[in-house]
C-alpha positions in Angstrom: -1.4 35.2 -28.9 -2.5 31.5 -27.5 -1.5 31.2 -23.8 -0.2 27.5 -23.5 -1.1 25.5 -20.5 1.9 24.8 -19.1 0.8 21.5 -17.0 -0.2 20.2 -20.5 2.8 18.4 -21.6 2.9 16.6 -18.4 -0.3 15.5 -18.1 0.3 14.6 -22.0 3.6 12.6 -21.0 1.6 11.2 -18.2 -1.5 10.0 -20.0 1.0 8.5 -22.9 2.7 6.9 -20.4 -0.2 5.1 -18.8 -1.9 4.1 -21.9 1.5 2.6 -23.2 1.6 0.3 -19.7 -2.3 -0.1 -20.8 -1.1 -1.5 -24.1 1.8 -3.4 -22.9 -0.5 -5.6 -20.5 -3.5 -6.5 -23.2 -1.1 -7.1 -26.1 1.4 -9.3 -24.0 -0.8 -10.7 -21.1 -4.1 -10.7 -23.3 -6.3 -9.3 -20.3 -8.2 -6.5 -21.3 -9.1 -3.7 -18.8 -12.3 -3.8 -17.4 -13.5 -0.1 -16.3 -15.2 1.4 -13.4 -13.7 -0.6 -10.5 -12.9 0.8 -6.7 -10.1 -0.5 -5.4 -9.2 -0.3 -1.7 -5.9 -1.5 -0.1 -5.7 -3.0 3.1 -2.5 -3.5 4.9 -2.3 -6.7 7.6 -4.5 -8.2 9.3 -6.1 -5.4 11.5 -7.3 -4.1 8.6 -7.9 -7.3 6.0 -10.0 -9.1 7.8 -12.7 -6.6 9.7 -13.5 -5.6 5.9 -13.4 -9.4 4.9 -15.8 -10.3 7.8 -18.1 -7.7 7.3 -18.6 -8.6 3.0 -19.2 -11.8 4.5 -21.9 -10.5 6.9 -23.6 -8.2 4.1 -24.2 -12.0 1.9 -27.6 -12.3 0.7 -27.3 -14.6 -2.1 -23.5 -16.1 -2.7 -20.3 -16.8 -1.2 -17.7 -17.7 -3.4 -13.6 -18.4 -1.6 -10.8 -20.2 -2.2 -7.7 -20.2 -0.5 -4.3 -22.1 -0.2 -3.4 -21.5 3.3 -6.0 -22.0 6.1 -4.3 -22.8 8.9 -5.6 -22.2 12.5 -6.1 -19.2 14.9 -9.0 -16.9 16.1 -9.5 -15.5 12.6 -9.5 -19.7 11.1 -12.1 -20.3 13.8 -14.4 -16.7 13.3 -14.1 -17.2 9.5 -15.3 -20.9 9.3 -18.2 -19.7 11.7 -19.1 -16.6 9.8 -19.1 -18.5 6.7 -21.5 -21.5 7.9 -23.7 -19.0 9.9 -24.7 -17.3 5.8 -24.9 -21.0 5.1 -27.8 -21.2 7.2 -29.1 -18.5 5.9 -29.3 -20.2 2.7 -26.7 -18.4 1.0 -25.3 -20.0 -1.6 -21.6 -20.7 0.0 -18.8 -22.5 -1.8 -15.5 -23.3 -0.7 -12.2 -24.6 -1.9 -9.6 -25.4 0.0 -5.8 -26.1 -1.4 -5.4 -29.9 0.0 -1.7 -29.4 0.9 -2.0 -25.7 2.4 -4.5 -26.7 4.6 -3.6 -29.4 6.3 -3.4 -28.1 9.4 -6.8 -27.0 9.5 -9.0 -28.1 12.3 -11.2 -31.0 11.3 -14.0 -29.7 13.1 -14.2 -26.7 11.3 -15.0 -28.5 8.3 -17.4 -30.4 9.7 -19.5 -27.3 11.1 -19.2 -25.7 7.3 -20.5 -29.3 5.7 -23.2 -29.4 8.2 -24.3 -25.9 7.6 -24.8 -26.5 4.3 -21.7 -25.1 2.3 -20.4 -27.2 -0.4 -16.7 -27.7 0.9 -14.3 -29.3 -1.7 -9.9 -30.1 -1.0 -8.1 -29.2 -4.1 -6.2 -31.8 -5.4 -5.7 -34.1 -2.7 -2.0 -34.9 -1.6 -3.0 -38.9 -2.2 -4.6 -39.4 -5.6 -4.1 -41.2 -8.9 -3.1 -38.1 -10.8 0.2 -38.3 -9.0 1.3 -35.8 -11.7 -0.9 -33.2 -10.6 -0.1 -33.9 -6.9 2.7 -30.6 -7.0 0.4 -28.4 -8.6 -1.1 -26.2 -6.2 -4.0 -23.8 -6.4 -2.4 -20.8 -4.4 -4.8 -18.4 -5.0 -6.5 -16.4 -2.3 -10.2 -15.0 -3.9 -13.4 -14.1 -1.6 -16.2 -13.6 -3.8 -19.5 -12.0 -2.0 -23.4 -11.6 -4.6 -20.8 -11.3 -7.7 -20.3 -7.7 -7.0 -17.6 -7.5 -4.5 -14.2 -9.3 -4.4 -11.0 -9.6 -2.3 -7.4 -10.8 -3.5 -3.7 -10.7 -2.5 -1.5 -12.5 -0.4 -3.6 -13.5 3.0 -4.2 -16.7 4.2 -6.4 -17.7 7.0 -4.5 -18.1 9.9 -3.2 -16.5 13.1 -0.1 -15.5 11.6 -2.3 -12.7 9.8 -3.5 -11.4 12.7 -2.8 -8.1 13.8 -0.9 -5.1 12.6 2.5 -6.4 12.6 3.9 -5.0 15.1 5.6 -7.9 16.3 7.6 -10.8 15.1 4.7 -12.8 15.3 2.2 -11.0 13.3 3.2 -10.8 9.5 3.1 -8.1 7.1 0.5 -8.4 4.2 -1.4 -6.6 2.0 -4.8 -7.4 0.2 -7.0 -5.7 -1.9 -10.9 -5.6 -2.2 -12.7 -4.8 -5.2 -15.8 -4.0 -6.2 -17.3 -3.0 -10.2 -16.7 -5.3 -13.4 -13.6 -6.6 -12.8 -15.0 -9.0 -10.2 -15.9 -11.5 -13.0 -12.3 -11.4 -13.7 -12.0 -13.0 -9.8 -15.0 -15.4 -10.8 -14.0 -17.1 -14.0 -10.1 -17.5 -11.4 -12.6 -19.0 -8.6 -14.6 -21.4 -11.1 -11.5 -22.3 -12.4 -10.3 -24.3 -9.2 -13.8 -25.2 -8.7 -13.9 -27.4 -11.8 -11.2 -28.6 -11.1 -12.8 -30.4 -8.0 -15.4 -31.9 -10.4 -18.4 -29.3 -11.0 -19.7 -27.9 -13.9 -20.7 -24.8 -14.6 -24.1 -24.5 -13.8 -26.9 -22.0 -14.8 -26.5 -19.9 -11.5 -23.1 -19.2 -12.7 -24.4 -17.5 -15.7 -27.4 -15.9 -14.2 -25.6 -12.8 -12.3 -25.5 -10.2 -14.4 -22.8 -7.8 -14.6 -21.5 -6.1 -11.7 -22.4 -2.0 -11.4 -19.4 0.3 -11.9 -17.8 1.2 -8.7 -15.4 3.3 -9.1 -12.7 4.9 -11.9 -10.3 2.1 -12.1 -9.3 0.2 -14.8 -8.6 -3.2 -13.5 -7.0 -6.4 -15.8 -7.8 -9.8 -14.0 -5.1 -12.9 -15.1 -6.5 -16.2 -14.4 -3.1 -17.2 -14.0 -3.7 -21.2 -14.1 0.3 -23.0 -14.7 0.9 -24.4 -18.0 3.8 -26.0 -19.4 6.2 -23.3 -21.0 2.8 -20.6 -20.5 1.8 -18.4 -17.7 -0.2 -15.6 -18.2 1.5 -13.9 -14.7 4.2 -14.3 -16.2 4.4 -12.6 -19.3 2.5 -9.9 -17.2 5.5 -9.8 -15.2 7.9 -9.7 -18.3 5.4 -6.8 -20.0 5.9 -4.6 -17.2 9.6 -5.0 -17.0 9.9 -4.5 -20.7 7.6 -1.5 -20.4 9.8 0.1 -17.7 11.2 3.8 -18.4 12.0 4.9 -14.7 11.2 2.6 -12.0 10.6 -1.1 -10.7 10.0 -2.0 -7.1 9.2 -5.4 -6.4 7.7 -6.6 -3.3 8.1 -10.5 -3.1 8.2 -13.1 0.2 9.7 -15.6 -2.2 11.4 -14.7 -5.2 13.3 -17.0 -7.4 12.4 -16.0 -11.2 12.8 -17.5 -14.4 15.7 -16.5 -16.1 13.8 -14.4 -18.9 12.8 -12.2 -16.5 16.4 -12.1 -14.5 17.9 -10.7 -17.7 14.8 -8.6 -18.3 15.4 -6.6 -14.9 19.1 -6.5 -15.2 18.6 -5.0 -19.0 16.0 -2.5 -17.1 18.7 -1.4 -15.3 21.6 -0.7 -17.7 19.0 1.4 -20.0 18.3 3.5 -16.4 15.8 2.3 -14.6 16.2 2.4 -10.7 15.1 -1.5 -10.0 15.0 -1.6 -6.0 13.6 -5.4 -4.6 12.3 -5.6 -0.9 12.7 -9.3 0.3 11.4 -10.8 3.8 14.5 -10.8 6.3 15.4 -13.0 10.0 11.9 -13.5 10.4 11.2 -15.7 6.7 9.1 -18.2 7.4 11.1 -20.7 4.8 15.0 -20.2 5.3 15.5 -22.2 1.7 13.8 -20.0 0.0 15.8 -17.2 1.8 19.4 -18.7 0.5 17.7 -19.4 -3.1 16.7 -16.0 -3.4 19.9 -13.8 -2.3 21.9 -16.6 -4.6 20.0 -15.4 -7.3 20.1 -11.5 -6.4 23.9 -11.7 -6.8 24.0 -11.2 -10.2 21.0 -8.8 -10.1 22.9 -6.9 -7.6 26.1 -6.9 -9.2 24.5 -4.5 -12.0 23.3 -2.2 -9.4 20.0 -3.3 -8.1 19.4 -3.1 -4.6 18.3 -5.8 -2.8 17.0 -5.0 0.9 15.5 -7.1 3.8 12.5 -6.6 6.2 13.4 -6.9 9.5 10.4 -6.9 11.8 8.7 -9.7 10.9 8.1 -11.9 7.9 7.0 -9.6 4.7 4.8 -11.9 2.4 3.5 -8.7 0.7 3.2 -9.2 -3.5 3.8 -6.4 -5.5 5.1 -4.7 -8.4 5.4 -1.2 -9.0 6.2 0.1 -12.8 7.0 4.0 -13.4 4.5 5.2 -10.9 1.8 4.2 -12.7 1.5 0.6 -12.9 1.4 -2.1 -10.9 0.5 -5.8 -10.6 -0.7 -7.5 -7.6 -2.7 -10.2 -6.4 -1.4 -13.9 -5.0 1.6 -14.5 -7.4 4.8 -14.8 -6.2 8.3 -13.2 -7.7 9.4 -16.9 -8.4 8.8 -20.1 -10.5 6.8 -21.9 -8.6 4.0 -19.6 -8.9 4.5 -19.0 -12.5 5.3 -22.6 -13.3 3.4 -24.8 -11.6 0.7 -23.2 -8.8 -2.6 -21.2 -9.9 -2.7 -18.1 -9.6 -4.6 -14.9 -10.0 -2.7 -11.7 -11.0 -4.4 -8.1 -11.2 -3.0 -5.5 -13.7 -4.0 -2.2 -12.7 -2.9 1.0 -14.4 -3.8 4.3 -11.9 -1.4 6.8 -10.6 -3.1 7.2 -7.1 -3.3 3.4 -6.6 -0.5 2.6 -7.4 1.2 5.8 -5.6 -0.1 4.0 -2.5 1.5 0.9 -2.9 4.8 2.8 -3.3 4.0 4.6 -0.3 3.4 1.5 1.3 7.0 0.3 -0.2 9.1 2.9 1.2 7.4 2.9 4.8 8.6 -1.2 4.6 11.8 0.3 3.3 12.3 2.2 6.5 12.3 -1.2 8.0 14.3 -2.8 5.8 18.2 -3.3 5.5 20.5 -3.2 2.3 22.1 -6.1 1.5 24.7 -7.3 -0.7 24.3 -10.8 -1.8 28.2 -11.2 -3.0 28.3 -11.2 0.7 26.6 -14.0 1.7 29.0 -16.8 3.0 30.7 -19.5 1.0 28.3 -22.3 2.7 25.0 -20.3 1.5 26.4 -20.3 -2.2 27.1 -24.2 -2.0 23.8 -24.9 -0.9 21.8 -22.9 -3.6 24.4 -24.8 -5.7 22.9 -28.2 -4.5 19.3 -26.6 -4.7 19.7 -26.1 -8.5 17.8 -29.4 -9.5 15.2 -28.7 -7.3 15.0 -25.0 -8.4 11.2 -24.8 -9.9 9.7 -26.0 -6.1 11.2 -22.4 -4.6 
């Protein structure tokens, strides 16, 4: 008589599960998996930036960032140095900064990374002939260090990162560094932007070789550039929703979706899924966006999605967490600026134990968080989303 494993059919149910998710994202987002990845989490700024700083500090040959928020602070002032100190060095160091996000960044800063040699380029300037292009931001957030090692998610570079947020004035992020294959996938999103300012690609963008395998993750990397009618975030998005069996938790600081993928979470739902959103609270850094996005939770809600709000400080955490086993991150947004009109990078990852930590991560916010019911909001709100509505792709 055989004696039958009985963890087998749950670690077959398990390993069908992830390789359906696996599917889901190559066939509808076209991004294949690239194995043998490590990927670490790192939640707010205490955490973020020391392992930021010291990538930076282990540079021998290349720096590679762009960013759409660099505002000011300690961390906008030790950056800039750290980053023209390698320049020195004569590390390769390039830089692209979003010409809208950081206006506010001191002058002098700029200066010191010019005159230490790092090529130094504004993204579209605010100003410019292309007056078409003008709302299209790059709002990625990519730190490329010798090819091999990569950082993404939701930071910026300013003071309000700082910290462990603990306070009202420290936000609540999350970012991710990377290291193994997948941090071409971060390169091509980087050389993206940076052709966009006007350089080719040149030979030493060839000449780097693959990165070594780092880990046991399978990592998908969207260059998620806006096109009319075509985002590869979002299909991603609308893959994963499809793809739901059990679970969605989204983790958005601005969320405003298309309304493919409205329908797609409230038909989640009705088929049994347990779709729970987690949305910045008092502390939101745009109140518009905060008015446009319960407006369009009411009808999410009314089908028995919860919708809850952080209440410490202002969440601008990005995440989305399928059955347990999926989940996409990186700097998109739950809403149609980022998926219409802003680039973007978006990172598919299929692992139980990553993603398991996200979740962890979700419910800690949760703790923090309050239940809302949208119906509720009063009649005022309503009538200004109403008068939002032409305006409805900028939120």
């Amino acid at each position: 008589m055989t004696m039958t494993d009985p963890a087998a059919p749950d670690t077959e149910d398990k390993d069908s599960t992830a390789e359906r998710l696996r599917v889901a994202v190559e066939s509808i987002a076209g991004a294949p998996f690239a194995a043998g990845n490590d990927v670490t989490v790192l939640c707010n700024g205490d955490e973020i930036f020391p392992s930021m700083m010291e990538a930076i500090g282990s540079a021998r040959t290349s720096i590679d960032f762009v960013t759409f928020v660099y505002w000011t602070g300690t961390v906008a002032r030790d950056f800039a140095h750290a980053l023209a100190e390698k320049a020195r060095d004569g590390v390769r160091v390039r830089v692209v900064l979003d010409a809208f996000g950081s206006q506010d960044m001191d002058n002098g800063l700029l200066e010191e990374l010019r005159a230490a040699g790092a090529i130094v380029e504004r993204f579209r300037p605010i100003v410019r002939w292309k007056v078409w292009e003008s709302d299209h931001r790059t709002h990625r957030k990519i730190l490329i260090v010798d090819d091999c090692v990569g950082f993404t998610g939701g930071v910026g570079i300013a003071s309000e990162w700082e910290g462990t947020a603990a306070t009202s004035d420290e936000w609540r992020d999350t970012h991710f560094r990377i290291e193994g294959p997948a941090v071409l996938g971060l390169k091509a999103a980087f050389l993206s932007d940076w052709r966009d300012c006007g350089h080719p690609i040149g030979r030493e963008d060839i000449d780097i070789g693959r990165p070594p395998a780092a880990g046991d993750i399978g990592v998908a990397v969207l260059d998620a550039s806006a096109h009319i009618g075509f985002n590869p975030a979002e299909r991603l998005l609308e893959a994963l929703v499809a793809a739901a069996d059990e679970q969605i938790l989204i983790q958005t600081p601005y969320f405003n979706p298309p309304d493919g993928l409205i329908e797609g979470l409230i038909a989640a739902r009705r088929r049994g899924v347990d779709v729970k959103i987690l949305l910045p609270g008092p502390h939101i850094d745009k109140r518009i966006s905060e008015v446009v996005a319960l407006n369009r939770c009411r009808k999410l809600a009314a089908d028995g999605i919860q919708v809850w709000q952080y209440q410490p400080t202002m969440m601008h955490v990005k995440a989305v967490m399928v059955d347990g086993r999926a989940a996409m991150v990186g700097s998109v947004n739950f809403n149609r600026r980022s998926v219409e009109k802003d680039e973007e990078v978006a990172i598919g990852i299929v692992d139980e134990r990553f993603t398991s930590q996200l979740i962890e991560d979700f419910e800690a916010d949760l703790t923090r968080s309050k239940l809302v019911q949208p119906d509720g909001e009063p009649l005022w709100r309503r009538l200004l989303a109403v008068l939002l509505y032409p305006i409805r792709r900028e939120f």
